[in-house]
N, C-alpha and C positions, 0 to 999 in steps of 0.2 A: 528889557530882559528877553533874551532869543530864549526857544521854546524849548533846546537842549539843558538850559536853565530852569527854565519854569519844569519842565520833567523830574529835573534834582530835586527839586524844594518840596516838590508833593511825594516824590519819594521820600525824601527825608520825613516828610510829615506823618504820613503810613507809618514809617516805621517808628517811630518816637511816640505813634499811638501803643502800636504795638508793644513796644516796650514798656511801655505802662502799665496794659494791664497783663503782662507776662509778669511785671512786678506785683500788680497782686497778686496771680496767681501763687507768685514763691509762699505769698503769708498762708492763703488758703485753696490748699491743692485741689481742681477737679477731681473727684471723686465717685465713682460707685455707693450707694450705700444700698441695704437688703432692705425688700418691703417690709415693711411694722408687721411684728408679730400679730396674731389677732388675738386680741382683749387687752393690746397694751395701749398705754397712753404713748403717743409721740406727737413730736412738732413736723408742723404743715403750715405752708402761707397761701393754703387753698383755702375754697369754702366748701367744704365735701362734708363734714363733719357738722351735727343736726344744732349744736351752739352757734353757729360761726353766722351766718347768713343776717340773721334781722333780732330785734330786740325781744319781738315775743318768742323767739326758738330759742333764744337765751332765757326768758324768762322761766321759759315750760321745762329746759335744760336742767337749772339753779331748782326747781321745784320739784324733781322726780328723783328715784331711784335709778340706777343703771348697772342691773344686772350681769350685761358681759364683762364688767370689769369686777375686780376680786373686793374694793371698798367705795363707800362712798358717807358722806356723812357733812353734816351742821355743825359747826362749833363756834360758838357764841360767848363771848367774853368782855368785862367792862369793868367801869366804877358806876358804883351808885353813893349819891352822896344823901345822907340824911339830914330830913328838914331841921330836928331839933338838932342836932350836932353836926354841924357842916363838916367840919377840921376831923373828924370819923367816920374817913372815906373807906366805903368797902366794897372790895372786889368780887364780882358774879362770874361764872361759868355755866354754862350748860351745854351739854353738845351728845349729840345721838347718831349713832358710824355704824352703818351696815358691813359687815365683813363675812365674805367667803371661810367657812371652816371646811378643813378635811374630816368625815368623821364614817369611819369602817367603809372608805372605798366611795363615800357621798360627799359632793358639797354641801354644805347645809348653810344658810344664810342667818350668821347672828349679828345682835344687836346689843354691843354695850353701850348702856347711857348715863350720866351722870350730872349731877347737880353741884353746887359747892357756894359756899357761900363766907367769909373772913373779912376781919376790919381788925382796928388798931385796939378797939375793946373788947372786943372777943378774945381775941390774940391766938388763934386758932380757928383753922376750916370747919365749918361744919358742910358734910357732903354727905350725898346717899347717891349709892351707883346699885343698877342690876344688869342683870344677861340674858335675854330675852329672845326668840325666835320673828323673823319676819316674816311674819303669817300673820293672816286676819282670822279673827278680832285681836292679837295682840300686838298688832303692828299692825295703822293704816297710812298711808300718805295716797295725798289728792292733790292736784297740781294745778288748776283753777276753780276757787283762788288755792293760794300754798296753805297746803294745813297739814300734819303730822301727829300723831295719836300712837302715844302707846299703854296699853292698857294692862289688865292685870286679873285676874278671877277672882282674887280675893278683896277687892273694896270697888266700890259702885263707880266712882271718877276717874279717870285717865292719871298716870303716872307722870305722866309729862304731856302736856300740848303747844304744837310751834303752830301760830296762826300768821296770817296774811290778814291786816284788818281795813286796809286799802291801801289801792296804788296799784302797781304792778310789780310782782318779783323783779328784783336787782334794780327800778329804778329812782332816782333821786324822790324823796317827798314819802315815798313809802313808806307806813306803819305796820309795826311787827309787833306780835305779843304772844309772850313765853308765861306758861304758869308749871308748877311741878309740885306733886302733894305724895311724896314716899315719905313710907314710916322706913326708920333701921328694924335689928332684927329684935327689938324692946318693945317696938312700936313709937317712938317716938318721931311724929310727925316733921321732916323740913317742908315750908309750904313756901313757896315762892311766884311773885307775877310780876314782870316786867316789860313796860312796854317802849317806845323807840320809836324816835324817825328818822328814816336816813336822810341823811342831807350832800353826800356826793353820787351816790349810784354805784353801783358794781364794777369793781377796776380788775385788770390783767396782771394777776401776779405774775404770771409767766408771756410767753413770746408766741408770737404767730398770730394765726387766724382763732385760733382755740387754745391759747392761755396754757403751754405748754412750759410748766415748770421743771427743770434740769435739778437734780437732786444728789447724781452724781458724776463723775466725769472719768472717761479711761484715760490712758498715759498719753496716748493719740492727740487726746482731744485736748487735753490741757497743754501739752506741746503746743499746738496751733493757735490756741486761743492765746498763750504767754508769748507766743512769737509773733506777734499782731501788735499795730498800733491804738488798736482801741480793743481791750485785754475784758473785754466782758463776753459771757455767755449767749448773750441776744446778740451782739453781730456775729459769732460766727455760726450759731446757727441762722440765720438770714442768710449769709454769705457762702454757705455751704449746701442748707438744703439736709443738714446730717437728720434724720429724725429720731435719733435716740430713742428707741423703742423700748420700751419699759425701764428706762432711766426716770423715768419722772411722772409726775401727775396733771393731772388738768385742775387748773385753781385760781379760783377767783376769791374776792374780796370784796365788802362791804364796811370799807377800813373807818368810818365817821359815821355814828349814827347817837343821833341827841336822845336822851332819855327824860319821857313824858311822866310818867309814874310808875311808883315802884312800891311792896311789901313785902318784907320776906320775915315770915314768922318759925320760932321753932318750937315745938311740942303748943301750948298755950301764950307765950311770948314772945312781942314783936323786937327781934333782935333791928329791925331798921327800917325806915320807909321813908318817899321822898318824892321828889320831883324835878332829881337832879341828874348828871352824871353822862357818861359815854359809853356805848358800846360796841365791838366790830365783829365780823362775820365772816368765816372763810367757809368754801364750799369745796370739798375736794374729792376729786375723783381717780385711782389710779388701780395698777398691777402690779403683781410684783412677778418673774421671773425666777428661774434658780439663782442666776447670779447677781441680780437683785435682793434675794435672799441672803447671799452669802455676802455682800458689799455689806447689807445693814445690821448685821448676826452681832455687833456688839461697837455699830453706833452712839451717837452723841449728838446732841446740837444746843446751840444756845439761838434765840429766840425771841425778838423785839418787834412787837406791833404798838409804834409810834404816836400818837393821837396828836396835831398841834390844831385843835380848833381854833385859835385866833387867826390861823392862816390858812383854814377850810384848807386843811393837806395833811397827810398820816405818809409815814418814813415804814415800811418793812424792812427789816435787817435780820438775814438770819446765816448762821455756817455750821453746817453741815459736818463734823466727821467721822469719816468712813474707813474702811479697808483701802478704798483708792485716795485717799489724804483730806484736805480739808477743802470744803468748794462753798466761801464766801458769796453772798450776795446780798446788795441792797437797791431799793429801787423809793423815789418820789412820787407821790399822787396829789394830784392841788387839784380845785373845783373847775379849773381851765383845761383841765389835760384833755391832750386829742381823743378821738375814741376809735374804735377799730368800725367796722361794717353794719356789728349785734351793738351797738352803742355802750361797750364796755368802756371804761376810761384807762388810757393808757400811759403808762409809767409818762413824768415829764424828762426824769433824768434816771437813767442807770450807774451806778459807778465801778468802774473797773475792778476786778480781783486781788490787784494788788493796792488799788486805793481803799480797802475795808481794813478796818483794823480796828479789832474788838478786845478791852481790856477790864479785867478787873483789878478795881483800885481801892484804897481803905481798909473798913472792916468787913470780918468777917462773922456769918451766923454759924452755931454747931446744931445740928437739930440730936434735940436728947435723946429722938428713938431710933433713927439710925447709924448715929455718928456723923454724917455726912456734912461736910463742911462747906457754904454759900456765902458766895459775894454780898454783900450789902450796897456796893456803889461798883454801876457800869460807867466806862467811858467809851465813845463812840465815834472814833474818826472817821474821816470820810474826803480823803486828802486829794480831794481834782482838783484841779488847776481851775475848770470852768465852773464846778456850783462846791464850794469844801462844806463839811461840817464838822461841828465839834461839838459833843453831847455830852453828859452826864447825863446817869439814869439812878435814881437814890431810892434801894424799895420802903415803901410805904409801912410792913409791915414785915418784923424780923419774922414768924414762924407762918411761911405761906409752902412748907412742904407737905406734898400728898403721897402718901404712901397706899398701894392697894396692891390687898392681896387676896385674889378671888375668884377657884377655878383656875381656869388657864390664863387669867388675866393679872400681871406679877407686875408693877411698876413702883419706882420712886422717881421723882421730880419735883422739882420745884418750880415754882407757878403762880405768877400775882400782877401786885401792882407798883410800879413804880412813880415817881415825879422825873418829870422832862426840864432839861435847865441847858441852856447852851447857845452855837450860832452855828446859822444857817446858812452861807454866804458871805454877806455883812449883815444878816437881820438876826437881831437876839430874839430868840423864841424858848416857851415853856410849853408845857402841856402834860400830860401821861402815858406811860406805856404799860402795857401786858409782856410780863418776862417769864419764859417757860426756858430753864434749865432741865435739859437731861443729863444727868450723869454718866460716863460710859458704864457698860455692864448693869445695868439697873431697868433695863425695858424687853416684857417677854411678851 
């Protein structure tokens, strides 16, 4: 080969690179995007941000309050199954959310909390929620170890306590124990304590370095993500860099955690107790914006936290809709998944936006006090070529709607427990989920 040759072919080569990645650029355009507002959530695949770095900055992260952002809060949800009646499994919640209020020109930091407790014999929630300022002594949280305390002046015990009873926040093996003793406005006592061990560790519900969840999308961005060969939200932010600054929140999860013992008594009678059951834990931190505001002003979502312990792995699936349309996602977590830096565990498989497809199928529930009419049986495709799935989700119990109406606090939803039945792949797998339907128009 003379050299006027060999000149050709390494040009040719140059350019054949170049064309390559001039061809991705067509999918995802270099870009400008403006610094993150300050106190919004955005994505980063740095480590600047006080989570991102090592396990205990994530630890002490999951364990504290964070005030620059407008919410933050625990929500804890599961089956407990009882020793004397197994076959009446019944669904726990508890969850306690710091949120920024406006009030005559202040922000004031409140705290609604809530308890709730429903099985197949009861046939109805029993829950007690209040509104409570974050200030000490009625509100304390401690971050080693994780303890949370909210209190009350009129009875001697704590309202609610979330403890840390070893291990370290978010890591696999750790025990966790919840008790909550509110009376309603009768006095009639829910007293509940549940305790827990995780058995995968804290996974990345969102993308990057800091678990940066996408909640919604502009026309921009879904253009480009739908014009792309792999049509999910985590490659094009990777591939972009866009930080979507108050589009979304920072969220973790604590999606398998085995339940050691349980009581949950109401007024002088034990509606259930055991040594059974699963529960999981999401930690969320976010902002909202004006136009954030105005995206979620009369929102929707439906909502599946997966549980398939026989294959130590939980499926999140949830879609979102908004003013800007609907923005599907689902993501895997199994006991092998990689971890980021802070040892969070990170999705195995993402699926594309157009591979989600969420259906209600069968019958349906009426609930007598709102009118409002619920699926009884989800189907859940999940149609990739490399990992498919196909779910049914059957709820466990027809009347698992909450309705609350209190101060500025206006919601109905519906929220429980289902049975998992379906395939994975080729692997047939069961297990349970937590299904929280919002209705549009029904969340203030």
């Amino acid at each position: 080969m003379d050299r006027k040759t060999k000149v050709y072919y390494a040009a040719f080569g140059v350019l054949a690179i170049i064309s390559i990645f001039c061809f991705n650029c067509r999918h995802y355009d270099i870009q400008p995007f403006p610094d993150p507002a300050a106190g919004c959530a955005f994505f980063t695949q740095d480590y600047a941000l006080p989570q991102t770095q090592t396990a205990q900055q994530l630890a002490e992260y999951l364990s504290s309050e964070h005030f620059e952002y407008d919410l933050d809060g625990w929500f804890f949800f599961g089956s407990l199954v009882d020793s004397a009646m197994p076959d009446d499994i019944g669904v726990f919640f508890i969850a306690v959310q710091r949120i920024e209020e406006s009030l005559k020109g202040f922000r004031v930091p409140m705290v609604p909390a809530i308890v709730g407790f429903n099985s197949a014999s009861l046939g109805h929630y029993e829950f007690r929620g209040f509104l409570t300022l974050d200030m000490d002594p009625l509100m304390t949280v401690t971050s080693n170890p994780w303890s949370v305390r909210l209190n009350s002046p009129l009875q001697s015990g704590p309202l609610i306590k979330m403890d840390l009873v070893s291990g370290s926040m978010g890591a696999a093996d750790a025990v966790y124990n919840l008790t909550a003793d509110i009376p309603d406005s009768d006095g009639v006592r829910l007293q509940a304590e549940v305790q827990f061990r995780d058995r995968l560790g804290v996974v990345n519900q969102g993308d990057g370095s800091a678990s940066f969840f996408a909640q919604f999308l502009t026309d921009a961005q879904r253009k480009q993500i739908m014009g792309s060969s792999v049509r999910t939200v985590s490659n094009y932010l990777e591939a972009t860099d866009d930080p979507m600054s108050c589009q979304g929140s920072y969220y973790y999860s604590l999606p398998l955690m085995d339940v050691e013992q349980f009581s949950i008594i109401l007024d002088t009678v034990s509606l259930s107790n055991g040594s059974d059951g699963f529960m999981w834990m999401d930690y969320v931190v976010q902002s909202y914006d004006q136009r954030a505001r105005d995206v979620f002003s009369n929102a929707s979502w439906d909502f599946y936290a997966i549980q398939l312990p026989e294959e130590n792995a939980a499926i999140m699936v949830i879609q979102v809709n908004s003013a800007t349309g609907s923005l599907p996602i689902a993501k895997l977590f199994r006991y092998d998944s990689d971890r980021t830096l802070n040892f969070a565990r990170k999705a195995v498989h993402s699926w594309a936006i157009d591979e989600i497809k969420i259906e209600a199928i069968g019958t349906t529930w009426t609930s007598p006090t709102t009118g409002l009419k619920y699926a009884m049986h989800h189907r859940i495709q999940l149609m990739s070529t490399v990992l498919p799935a196909d779910l049914i989700i059957n709820m466990m119990i027809e009347n698992q709607e909450i309705v609350i109406d209190f101060d500025t606090i206006k919601t109905i939803k519906y929220e429980g427990l289902g049975s998992v039945e379906g395939m994975l792949g080729d692997l047939s797998v069961t297990g349970r989920a937590f299904v929280e339907l919002q209705p549009v128009g029904h969340l203030k």
